[in-house]
N, C-alpha and C positions, 0 to 999 in steps of 0.2 A: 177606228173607234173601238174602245173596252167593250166586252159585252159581260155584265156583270152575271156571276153566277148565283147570286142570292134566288135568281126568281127560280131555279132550276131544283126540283126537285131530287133527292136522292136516291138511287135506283137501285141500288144494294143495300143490305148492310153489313159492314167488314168483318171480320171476325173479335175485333180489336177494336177500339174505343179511336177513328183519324174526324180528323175533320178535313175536308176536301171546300178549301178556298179557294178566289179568285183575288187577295189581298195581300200577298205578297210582295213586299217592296222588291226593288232590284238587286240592291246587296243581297238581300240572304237568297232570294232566284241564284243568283251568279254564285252564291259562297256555296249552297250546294249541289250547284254542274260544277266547279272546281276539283269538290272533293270526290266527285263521282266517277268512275273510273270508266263506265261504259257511255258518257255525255259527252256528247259532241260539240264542237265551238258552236254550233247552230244552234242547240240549247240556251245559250247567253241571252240575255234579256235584251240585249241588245240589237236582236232580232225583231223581235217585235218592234220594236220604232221602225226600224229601216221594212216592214209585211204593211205595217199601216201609211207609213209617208210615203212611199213609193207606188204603192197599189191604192190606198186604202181601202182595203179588208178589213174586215172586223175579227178581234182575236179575243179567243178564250186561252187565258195560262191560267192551269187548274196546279195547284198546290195543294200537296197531303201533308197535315202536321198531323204529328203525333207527341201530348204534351207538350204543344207550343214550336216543337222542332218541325223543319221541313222532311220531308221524308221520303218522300215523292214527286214527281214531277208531270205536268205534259200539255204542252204547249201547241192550241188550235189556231188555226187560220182560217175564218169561216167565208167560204166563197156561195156567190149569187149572181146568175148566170143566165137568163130568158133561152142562151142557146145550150149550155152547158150544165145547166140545174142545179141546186141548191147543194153545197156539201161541206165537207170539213176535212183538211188537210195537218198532219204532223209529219214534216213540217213540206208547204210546196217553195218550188223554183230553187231548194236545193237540195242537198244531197242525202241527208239523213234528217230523223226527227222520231218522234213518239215517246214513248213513258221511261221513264229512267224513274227507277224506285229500289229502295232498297232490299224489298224482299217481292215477291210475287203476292202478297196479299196486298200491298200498297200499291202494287202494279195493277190487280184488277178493280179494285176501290176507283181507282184513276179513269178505267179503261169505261166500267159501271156509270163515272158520273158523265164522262162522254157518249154516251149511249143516252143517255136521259137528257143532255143538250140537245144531242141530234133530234130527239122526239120534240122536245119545247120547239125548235128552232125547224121543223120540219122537212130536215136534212133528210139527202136520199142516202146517204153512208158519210161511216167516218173512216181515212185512210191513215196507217199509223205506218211508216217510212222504219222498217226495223232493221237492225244490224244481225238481229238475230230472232229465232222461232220466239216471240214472247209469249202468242196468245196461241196455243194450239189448237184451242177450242172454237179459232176466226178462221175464217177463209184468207186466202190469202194466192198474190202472188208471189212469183219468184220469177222473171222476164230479166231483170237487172244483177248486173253483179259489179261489186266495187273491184278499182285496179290496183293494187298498193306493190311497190317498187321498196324492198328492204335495200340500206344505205349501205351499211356497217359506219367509218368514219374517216375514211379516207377517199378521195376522188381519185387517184391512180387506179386504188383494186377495183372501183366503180369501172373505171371504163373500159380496164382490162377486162371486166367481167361481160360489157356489153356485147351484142351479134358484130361479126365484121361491119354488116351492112350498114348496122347504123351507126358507127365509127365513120364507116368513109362519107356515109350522108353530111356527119357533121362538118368532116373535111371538106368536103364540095360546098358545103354551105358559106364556112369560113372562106374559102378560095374563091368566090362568087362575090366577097366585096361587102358580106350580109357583117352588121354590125349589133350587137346586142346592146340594151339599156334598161337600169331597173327605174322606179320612182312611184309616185303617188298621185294625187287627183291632175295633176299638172299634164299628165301624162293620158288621161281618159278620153278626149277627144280622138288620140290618136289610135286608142284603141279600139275606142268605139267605130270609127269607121269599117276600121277591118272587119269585126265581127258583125255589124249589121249588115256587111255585104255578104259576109258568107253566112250569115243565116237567109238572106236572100235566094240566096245560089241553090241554097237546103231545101227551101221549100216551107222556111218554119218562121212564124211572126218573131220579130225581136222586141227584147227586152227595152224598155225604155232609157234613156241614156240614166233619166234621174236613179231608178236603180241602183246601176254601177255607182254614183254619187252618194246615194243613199251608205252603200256597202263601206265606201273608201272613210268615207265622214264619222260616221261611228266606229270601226275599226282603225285608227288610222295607227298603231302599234303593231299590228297583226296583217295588215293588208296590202297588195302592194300592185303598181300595173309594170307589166315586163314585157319590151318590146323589140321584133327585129326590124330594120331598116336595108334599105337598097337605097343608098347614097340619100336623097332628103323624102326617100318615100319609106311612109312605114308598110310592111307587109306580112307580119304576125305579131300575133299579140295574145297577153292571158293576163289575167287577175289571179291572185298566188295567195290563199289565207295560212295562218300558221295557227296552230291549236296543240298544246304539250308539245310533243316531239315529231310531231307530223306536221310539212308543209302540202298543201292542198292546191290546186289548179281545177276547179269547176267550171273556170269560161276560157276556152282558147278558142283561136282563130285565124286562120292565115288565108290571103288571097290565090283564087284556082293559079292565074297565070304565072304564080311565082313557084309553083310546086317543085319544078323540077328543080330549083336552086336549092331546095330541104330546106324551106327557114320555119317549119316547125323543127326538122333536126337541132337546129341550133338554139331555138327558143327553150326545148326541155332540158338538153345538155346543160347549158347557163343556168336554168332554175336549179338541177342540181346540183352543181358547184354551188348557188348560193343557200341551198338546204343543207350543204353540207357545213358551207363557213359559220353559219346560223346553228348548229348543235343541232340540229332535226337528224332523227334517224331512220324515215323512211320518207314515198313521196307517195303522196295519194295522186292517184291522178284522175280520180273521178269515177262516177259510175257509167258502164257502157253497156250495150245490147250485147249476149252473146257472138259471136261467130262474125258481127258485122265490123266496118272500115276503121274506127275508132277502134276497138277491140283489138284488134291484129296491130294497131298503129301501137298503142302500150305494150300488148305483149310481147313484142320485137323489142323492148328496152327491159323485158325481166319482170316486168311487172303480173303479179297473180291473183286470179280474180278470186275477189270472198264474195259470197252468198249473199243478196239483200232481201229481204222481206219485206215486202206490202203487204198487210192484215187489214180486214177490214169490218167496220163493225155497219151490217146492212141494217137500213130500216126500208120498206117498201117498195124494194127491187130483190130481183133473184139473181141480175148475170152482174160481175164485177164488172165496174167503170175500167173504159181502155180508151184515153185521148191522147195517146198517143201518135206519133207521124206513122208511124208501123201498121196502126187500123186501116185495112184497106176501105174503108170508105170514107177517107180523106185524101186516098191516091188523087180526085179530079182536081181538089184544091189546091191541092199542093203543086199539082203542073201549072197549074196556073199562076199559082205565086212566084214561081222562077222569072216570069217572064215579065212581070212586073216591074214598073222604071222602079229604080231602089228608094226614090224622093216620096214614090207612093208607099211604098212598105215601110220605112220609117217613119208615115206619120199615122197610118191605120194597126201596122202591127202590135206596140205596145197596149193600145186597147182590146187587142183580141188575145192577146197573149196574159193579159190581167187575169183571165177568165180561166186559161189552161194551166194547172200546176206540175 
């Protein structure tokens, strides 16, 4: 559900004559994240269908024109919660999000009239998901940091360039029988199992399959599911976005019991040979926690962590929101969720998981 901006009062006033809308059609939304150089494919309007059909959330996209031009940007996701409380996310469940504008005065204009949503709408904060320091003057985290792997454009210097170790993983992985496959929604079942078993294993509610459907249905140029096999069983698996010259891996997954065979070795290796054949010149591989299992699992492929910023604009709380699996007073939950038949956590996770961005 739209949540129109009209009733929302304006909280600043710019320096400069913007008007800060919610009436943006798609093309010029999309025509300027295209032109924008620090916009992320999560930016795309495209988003918003797959926040609302999936969850249904209700989302604010606030647009700053200036003389009729877009000029600004920033795209909310308003969550509601009984257990988790009232907030606004740029952007949740994935990787990046918040204001993309062309100068810092359209950035705070922007930043102003979400601040005056969150009052209307009596949000407890608004989280803006930044690539970089935007708002100095917000609180903010830094817990996350993105993993990006530079390509250059050849797969030989790529793999000469890799650790021994994870050379000979891919090698054991290949010699184990393990088979790679790329494709699309056809393919999502197979995925999806994997990964709802190992976020079981995790400790962390899964995403609903529709989701993943959501994501492949509207991106279906850009998006893609890639998977390994052990003779007719699948045993890893990821969703691969492409956005400019970067290809992206936000969901992977592989089964505990197959670990020792490496068929994540073999899942990342194959993504990038196909980031390579595809003109992409580096791989995101997602954002991870410092120092933790994921972390050391990229950075053993070359990959280097950039800085992500969570800023946040408080209304009627002091300490920053943390729902994360890492807050230890979700440790009890979380053992217990392991141990849960998988038939139950597929059909209560998605609804607990709506709620956590």
């Amino acid at each position: 559900m739209n949540v129109s901006v009209a009733r929302y009062p304006a909280a600043v006033s710019a320096p400069r004559l913007l008007d800060i809308t919610s009436e943006a059609t798609e093309a010029e939304w999309d025509q300027f994240v295209h032109a924008h150089l620090d916009a992320s494919g999560y930016h795309l309007s495209g988003w918003r269908r797959v926040f609302e059909g999936a969850f249904g959330h209700e989302t604010v996209y606030l647009a700053a024109r200036e003389h009729g031009r877009i000029v600004g940007i920033l795209p909310l996701v308003v969550f509601r919660s009984r257990v988790f409380g009232n907030f606004a996310v740029s952007l949740p469940f994935v990787n990046y999000g918040g204001v993309c504008a062309e100068d810092d005065d359209v950035a705070q204009a922007l930043v102003a009239r979400a601040a005056a949503v969150a009052e209307a709408c009596r949000l407890s904060h608004v989280e803006l998901r930044h690539t970089l320091r935007r708002m100095p003057h917000l609180p903010a985290r830094t817990h996350k940091v993105g993993m990006r792997l530079a390509l250059g454009a050849d797969a030989a210097r790529v793999w000469d360039g890799l650790d021994r170790k994870v050379r000979n993983q891919v090698r054991k992985a290949e010699k184990s029988g393990l088979t790679w496959r790329r494709g699309g929604v056809e393919l999502l079942d197979r995925f999806y199992g994997v990964f709802a078993q190992n976020m079981r294993d995790l400790g962390t509610p899964v995403y609903s399959r529709r989701f993943f459907e959501h994501v492949l249905a509207t991106f279906p140029a850009t998006s893609s599911v890639c998977l390994v096999d052990h003779g007719g069983r699948t045993v890893a698996g990821a969703i691969a976005l492409s956005h400019r010259d970067v290809l992206e891996v936000p969901w992977a997954s592989s089964l505990r019991e197959y670990r020792s065979q490496c068929p994540n070795n073999l899942l990342y290796w194959r993504i990038i040979e196909h980031a390579l054949e595809s003109g992409r010149r580096s791989l995101d591989f997602g954002r991870s926690t410092p120092n933790e299992g994921t972390y050391h699992f990229k950075e053993q492929w070359g990959a280097r962590p950039e800085p992500l910023y969570w800023e946040y604009v408080m209304r009627g709380r002091a300490d920053l929101p943390d729902l994360s699996p890492a807050n230890p007073k979700y440790r009890a939950a979380i053992a217990v969720w392991t141990r849960l038949p998988l038939a139950v956590t597929n059909l209560i996770g998605p609804h607990i998981v709506r709620s956590i961005p």
